[in-house]
N, C-alpha and C positions, 0 to 999 in steps of 0.2 A: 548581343555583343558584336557580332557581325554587321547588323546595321549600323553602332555606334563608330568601328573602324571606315566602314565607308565613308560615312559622314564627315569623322575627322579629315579622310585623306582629301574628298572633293573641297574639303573645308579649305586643308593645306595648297591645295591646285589653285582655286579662286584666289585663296593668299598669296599666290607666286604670281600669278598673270595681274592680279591689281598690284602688285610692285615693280611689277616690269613698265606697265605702261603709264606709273609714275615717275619711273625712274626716265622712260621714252620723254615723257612731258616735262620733265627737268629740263634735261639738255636741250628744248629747244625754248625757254625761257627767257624771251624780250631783256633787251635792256632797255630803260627809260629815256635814252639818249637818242639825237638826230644828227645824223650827219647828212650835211649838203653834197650835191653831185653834179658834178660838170659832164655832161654830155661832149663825145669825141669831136665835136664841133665849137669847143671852146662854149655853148651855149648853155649856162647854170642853171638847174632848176633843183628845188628843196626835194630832200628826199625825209631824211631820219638825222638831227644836230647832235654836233658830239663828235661825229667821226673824225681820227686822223687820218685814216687811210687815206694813201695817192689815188686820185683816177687814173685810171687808165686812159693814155691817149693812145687809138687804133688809126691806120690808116689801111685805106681798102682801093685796090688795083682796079676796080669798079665803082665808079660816082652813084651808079643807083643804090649800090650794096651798102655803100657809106650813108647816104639820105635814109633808106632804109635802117640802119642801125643804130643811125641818130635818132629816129622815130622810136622805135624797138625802146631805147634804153627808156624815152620821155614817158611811153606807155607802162614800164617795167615800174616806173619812181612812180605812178599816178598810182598805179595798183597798192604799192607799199605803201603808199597815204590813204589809199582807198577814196581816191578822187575817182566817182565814176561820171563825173561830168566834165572830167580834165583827159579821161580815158576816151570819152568821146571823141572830143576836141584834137586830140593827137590821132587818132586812130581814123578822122575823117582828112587829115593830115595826109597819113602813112598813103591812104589808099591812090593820091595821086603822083607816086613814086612807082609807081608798079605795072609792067607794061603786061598787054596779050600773055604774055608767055606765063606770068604769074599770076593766070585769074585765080586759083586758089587760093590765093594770100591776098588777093585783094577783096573775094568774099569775107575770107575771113574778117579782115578791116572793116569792111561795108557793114558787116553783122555788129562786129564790138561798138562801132558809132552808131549804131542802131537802137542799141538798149542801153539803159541806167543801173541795168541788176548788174551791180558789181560782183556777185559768184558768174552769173555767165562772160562777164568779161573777162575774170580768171580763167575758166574755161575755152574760150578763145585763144585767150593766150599763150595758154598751156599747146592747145592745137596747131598755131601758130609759130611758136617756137619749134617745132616739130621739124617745121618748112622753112623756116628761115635761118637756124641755124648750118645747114651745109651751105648755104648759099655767103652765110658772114665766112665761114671757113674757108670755102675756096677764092675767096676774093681777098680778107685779110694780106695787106703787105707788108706792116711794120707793127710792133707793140704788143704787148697780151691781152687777152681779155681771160676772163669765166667763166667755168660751165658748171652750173652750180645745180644743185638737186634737196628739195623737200620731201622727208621721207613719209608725212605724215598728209601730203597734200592729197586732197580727191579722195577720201575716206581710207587714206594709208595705201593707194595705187602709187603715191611721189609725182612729181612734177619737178621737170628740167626749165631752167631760164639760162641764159647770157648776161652776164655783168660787165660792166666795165670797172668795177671794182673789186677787190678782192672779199672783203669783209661782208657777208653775209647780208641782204636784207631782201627779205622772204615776200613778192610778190603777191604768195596768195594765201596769204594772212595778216601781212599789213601788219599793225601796230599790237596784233594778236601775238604775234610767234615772232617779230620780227628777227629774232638769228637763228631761227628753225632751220638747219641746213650745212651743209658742207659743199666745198669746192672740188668735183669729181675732175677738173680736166684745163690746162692751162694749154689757150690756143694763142 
């Protein structure tokens, strides 16, 4: 009888954590839609159709910070399509923005145009955003942008990106999870 009460209850336990992390996987449940994205430089490139959201136009007290962000965002939309060959392209880009002082972010760069495996360019980017977002922050002069967070990203560690839009499109899941996420912070 005691082992039948065990049983039930680990029974009951597994029944509670598999509905949590259905209910988890609910809420970040793609919509089939794409909306297009304009980069803070007026420069358009596809992201997810569909969307009404406004972009955000930002403007930055620092010219490198702005090339940099404009970079940032084209890498951010390749990811969410899961272009890693547009990932490349951009991010071999990115890397001649960036002077001595930020060899670490332009390793990073060097590395993401380096490879094709679209998880380690997520990867990168996650690393990347690390270091580039104080740098968008203190240079930002006008407009808002997003600081957006996936909870379920890098095996449920989360991952932080920067948006220029407000509405959700999840970098490192792409057309998987695409509104996997919330907006933790309007800068």
């Amino acid at each position: 009888m005691k082992i039948q009460k065990t049983n039930l209850m680990n029974g009951n336990k597994n029944l509670a954590l598999m509905m949590a992390a259905i209910i988890s996987m609910a809420s970040c449940v793609e919509k089939k839609e794409k909306p297009e994205v304009k980069g803070d430089t007026g420069t358009q490139f596809e992201q997810t159709k569909g969307n009404s959201e406004a972009t955000s136009k930002a403007s930055f007290s620092d010219s490198m910070a702005e090339k940099v962000f404009s970079d940032y965002q084209k890498i951010r939309a390749a990811l969410v399509d899961s272009g890693a060959g547009e990932v490349q392209a951009v991010a071999k880009k990115l890397v001649e923005n960036f002077t001595e002082e930020q060899e670490g972010l332009r390793s990073m760069a060097l590395a993401m145009a380096a490879t094709d495996n679209l998880e380690e360019q997520r990867e990168l980017f996650s690393e990347m955003n690390a270091i580039v977002e104080p740098l968008i922050k203190e240079s930002i002069s006008e407009g808002t942008i997003y600081k957006q967070f996936c909870p379920m990203a890098f095996s449920g560690k989360g991952g932080y990106w920067i948006s220029n839009v407000k509405e959700i499109q999840n970098p490192y899941y792409g057309k998987k999870m695409l509104k996997c996420g919330k907006v933790v912070e309007e800068i």
